[in-house]
C-alpha positions as CSV (number, residue, x, y, z in Angstrom):
1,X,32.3,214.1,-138.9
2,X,28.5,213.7,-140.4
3,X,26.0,214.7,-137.6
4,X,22.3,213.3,-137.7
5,X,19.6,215.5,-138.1
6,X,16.9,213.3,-138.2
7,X,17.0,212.1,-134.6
8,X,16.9,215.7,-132.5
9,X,13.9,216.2,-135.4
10,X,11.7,212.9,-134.7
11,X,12.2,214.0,-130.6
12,X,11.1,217.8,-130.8
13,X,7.9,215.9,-133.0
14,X,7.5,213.7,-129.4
15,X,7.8,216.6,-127.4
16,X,5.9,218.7,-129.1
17,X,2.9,216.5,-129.5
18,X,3.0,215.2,-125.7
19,X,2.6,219.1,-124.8
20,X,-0.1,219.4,-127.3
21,X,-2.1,216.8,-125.9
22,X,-1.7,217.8,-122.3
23,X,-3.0,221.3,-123.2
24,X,-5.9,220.2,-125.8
25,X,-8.1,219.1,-122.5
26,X,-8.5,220.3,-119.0
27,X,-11.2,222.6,-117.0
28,X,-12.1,226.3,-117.1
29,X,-13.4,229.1,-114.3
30,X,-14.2,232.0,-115.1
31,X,-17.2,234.6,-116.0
32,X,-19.4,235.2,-119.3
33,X,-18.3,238.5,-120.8
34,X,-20.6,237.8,-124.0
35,X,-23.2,235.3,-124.9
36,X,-24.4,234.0,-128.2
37,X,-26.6,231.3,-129.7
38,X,-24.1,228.3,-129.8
39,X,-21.3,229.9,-128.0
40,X,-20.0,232.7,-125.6
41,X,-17.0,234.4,-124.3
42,X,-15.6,233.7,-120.8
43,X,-13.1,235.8,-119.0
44,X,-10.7,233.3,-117.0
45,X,-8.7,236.2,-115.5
46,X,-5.7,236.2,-117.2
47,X,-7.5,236.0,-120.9
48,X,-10.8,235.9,-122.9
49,X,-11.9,232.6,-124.1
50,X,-14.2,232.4,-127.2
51,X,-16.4,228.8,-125.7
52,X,-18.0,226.4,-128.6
53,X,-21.4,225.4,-126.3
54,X,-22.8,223.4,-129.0
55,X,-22.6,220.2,-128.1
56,X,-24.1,220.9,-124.8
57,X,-26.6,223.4,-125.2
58,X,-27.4,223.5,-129.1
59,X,-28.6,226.6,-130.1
60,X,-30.0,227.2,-127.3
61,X,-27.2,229.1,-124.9
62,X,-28.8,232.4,-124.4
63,X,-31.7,231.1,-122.9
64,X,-28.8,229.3,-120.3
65,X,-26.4,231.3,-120.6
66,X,-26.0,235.2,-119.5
67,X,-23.0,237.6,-118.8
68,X,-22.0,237.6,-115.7
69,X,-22.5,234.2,-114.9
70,X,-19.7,232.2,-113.0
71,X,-19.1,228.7,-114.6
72,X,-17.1,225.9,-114.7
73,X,-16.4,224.1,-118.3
74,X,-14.7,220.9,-119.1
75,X,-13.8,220.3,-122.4
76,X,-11.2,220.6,-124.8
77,X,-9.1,223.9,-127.1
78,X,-9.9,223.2,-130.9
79,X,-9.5,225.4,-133.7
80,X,-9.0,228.3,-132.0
81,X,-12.0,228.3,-129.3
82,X,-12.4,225.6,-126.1
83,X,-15.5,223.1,-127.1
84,X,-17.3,222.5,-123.9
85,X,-18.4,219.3,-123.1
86,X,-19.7,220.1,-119.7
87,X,-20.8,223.6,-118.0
88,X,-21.8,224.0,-114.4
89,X,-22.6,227.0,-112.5
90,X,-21.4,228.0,-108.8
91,X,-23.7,225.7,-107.2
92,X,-22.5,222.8,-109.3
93,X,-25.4,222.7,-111.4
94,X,-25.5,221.1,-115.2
95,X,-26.1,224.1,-117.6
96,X,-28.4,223.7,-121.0
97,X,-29.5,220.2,-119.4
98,X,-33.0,221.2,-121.2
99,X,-30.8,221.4,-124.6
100,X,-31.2,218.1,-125.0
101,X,-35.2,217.5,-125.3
């Protein structure tokens, strides 16, 4: 009896990149534990995030950004670290809106 291989292999590939996909994007809470130019850290409560803020607030996130803060990002889990595409505080305000002028 010959048993294929190749179709348990081309569904784990399905699987596998469905659950990727579903992970890559989504929102984070949580609290600035460390702030740099482009980026900081935020504690979610369960683990330490190292946040990409580029793309929202240049190099420009201290001057936005400081520990302790409560945000909100949206964004997506890249190369290690989440890229924010949005970041709002507790009051539901944009953060680094200014980044941009």
């Amino acid at each position: 009896m010959k048993l294929s291989v190749k179709t348990p292999l081309v569904l784990m590939g399905l699987v596998a990149c469905t659950g990727a996909t579903q992970m890559d994007n989504g929102v984070l809470t949580g609290t600035v534990e460390r702030v740099w130019e482009d980026g900081f850290s935020l504690n979610t409560g369960d683990r330490s995030i190292r946040v990409d803020s580029w793309s929202v607030c240049g190099d420009n996130t201290r001057q936005n950004v400081s520990v302790g803060d409560e945000l909100t990002l949206e964004g997506e889990f890249s190369g290690g670290e989440f890229d924010a595409s949005a970041i709002t505080n507790v009051n539901d305000e944009n953060i680094c809106s200014a980044a941009s002028s």
